[in-house]
VMD Tcl script that draws the C-alpha trace (Angstrom):
set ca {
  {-5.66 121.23 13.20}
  {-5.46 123.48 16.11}
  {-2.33 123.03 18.42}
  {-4.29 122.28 22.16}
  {-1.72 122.20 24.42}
  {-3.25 120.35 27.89}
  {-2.18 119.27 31.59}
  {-3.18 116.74 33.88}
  {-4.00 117.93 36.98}
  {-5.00 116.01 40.48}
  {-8.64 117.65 41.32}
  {-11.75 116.79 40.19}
  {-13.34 119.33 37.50}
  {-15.79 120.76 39.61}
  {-12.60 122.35 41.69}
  {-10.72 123.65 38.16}
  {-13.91 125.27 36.82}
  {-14.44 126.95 39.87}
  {-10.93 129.11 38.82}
  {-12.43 129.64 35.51}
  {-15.51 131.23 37.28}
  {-14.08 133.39 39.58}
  {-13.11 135.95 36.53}
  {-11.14 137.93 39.21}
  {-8.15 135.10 39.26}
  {-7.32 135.69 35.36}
  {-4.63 137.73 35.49}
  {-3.08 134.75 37.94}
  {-3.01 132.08 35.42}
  {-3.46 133.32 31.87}
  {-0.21 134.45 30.00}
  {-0.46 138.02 28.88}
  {-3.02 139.28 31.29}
  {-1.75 142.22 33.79}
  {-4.85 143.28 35.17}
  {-8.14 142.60 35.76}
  {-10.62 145.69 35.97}
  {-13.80 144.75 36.50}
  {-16.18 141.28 35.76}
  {-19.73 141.12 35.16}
  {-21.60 139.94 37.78}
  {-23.16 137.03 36.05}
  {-19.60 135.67 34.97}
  {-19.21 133.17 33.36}
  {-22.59 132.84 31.54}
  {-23.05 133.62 28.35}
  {-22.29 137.06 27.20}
  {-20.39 137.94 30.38}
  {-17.77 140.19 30.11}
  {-14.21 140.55 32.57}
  {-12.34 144.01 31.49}
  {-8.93 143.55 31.34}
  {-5.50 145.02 30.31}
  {-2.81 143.31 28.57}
  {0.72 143.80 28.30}
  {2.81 146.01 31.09}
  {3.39 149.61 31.59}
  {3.51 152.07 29.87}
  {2.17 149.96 26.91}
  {-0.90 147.94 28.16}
  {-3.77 147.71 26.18}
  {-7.37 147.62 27.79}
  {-9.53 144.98 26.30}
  {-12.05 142.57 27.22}
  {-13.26 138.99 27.16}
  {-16.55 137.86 26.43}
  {-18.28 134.19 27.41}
  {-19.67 132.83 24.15}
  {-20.65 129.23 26.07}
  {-20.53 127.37 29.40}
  {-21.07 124.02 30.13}
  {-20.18 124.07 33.99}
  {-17.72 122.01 34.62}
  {-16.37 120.46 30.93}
  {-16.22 123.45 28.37}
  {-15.76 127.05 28.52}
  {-15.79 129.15 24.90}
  {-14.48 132.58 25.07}
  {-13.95 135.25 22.74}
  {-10.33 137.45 23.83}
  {-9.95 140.61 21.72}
  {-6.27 141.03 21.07}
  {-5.85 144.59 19.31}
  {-4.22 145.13 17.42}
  {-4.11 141.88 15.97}
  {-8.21 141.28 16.44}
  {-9.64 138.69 18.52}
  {-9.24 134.71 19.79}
  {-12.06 132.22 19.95}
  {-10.32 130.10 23.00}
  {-12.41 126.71 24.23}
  {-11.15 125.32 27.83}
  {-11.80 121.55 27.83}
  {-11.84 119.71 31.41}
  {-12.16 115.95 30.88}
  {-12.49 114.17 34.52}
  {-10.10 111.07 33.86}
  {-10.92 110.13 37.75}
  {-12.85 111.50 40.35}
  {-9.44 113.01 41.74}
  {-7.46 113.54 38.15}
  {-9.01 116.22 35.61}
  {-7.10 117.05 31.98}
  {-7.69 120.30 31.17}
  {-7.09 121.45 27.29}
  {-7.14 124.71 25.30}
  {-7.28 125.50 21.82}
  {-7.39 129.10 20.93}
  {-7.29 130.45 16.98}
  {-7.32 134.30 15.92}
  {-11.04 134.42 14.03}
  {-11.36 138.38 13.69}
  {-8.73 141.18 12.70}
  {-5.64 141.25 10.81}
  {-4.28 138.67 13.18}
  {-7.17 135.80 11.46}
  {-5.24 135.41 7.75}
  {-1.75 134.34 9.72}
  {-1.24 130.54 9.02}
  {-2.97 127.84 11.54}
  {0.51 126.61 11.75}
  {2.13 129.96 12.91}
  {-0.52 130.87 15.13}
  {-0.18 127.13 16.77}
  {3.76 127.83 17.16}
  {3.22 131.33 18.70}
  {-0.14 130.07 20.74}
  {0.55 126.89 21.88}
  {3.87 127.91 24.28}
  {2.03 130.65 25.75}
  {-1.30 128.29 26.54}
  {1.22 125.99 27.76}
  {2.48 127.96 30.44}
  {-0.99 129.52 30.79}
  {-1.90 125.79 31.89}
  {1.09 125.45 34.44}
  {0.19 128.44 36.15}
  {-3.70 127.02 36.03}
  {-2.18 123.65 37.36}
  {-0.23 125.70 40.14}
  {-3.36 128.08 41.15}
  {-5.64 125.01 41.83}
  {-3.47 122.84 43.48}
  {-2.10 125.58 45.92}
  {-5.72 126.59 46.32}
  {-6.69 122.41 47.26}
  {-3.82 122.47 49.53}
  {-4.43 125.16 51.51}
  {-8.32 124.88 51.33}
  {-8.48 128.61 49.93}
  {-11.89 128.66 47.87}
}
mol new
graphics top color blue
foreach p $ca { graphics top sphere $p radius 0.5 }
foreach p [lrange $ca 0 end-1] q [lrange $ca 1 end] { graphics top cylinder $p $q radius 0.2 }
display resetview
């Protein structure tokens, strides 16, 4: 079972997905990100790319994330390389509880590398803390953006 760490947050989807599709606001929410290089134009459809680095200086590592499925505004299924541990299938769930209350979940599981034969249950205990603040910061970003009407 994969460890899917989630928040409650006071928008309606529509409002949460439009973070996930503006591939320039990564590096503001997801753990691990430092910088964002470039996006495909077409982001987030299928087979969209956003070039990014991970880690900080003098270490960071570019990589990239690719969109293996949308389905605007419930489900987003990504594939994040990780080298040098290989890459992360990660699905973003956004179930509208209320027109003005969304829960949003992730699950995320290395499925290529070196990184894929660590056990479910270690990957969940390093994974899950990191999606969980990951989902803060999400929770933060949207409701700063609601409040201050920044789209």
């Amino acid at each position: 079972m994969v460890a899917e760490p989630s928040v409650r947050i006071p928008l309606p989807a529509e409002d949460i997905f439009a973070i996930f599709a503006d591939g320039w606001l990564y590096a503001l929410w997801v753990v691990g990100t430092t910088h964002i290089r470039e996006v495909d134009a077409d982001w987030p459809s299928a087979g969209t790319r956003i070039y990014h680095s991970v880690g900080g200086w003098p270490l960071a590592r570019h990589d990239t994330t690719v969109v293996l499925a949308v389905d605007a505004p419930h489900r987003l299924e990504l594939k994040a390389r990780l080298w040098p541990l290989g890459a992360a299938r990660i699905v973003l769930s956004l179930v509208e509880l209320r027109p003005d209350l969304t829960e949003v979940r992730i699950a995320e599981r290395v499925c290529e590398g070196p990184g894929r034969i660590l056990p479910s249950g270690f990957q969940d205990r390093v994974l899950a803390p990191r999606n969980q603040e990951s989902l803060r910061r999400l929770a933060a970003l949207a409701v700063g953006r609601a409040v201050t009407g920044f789209t």
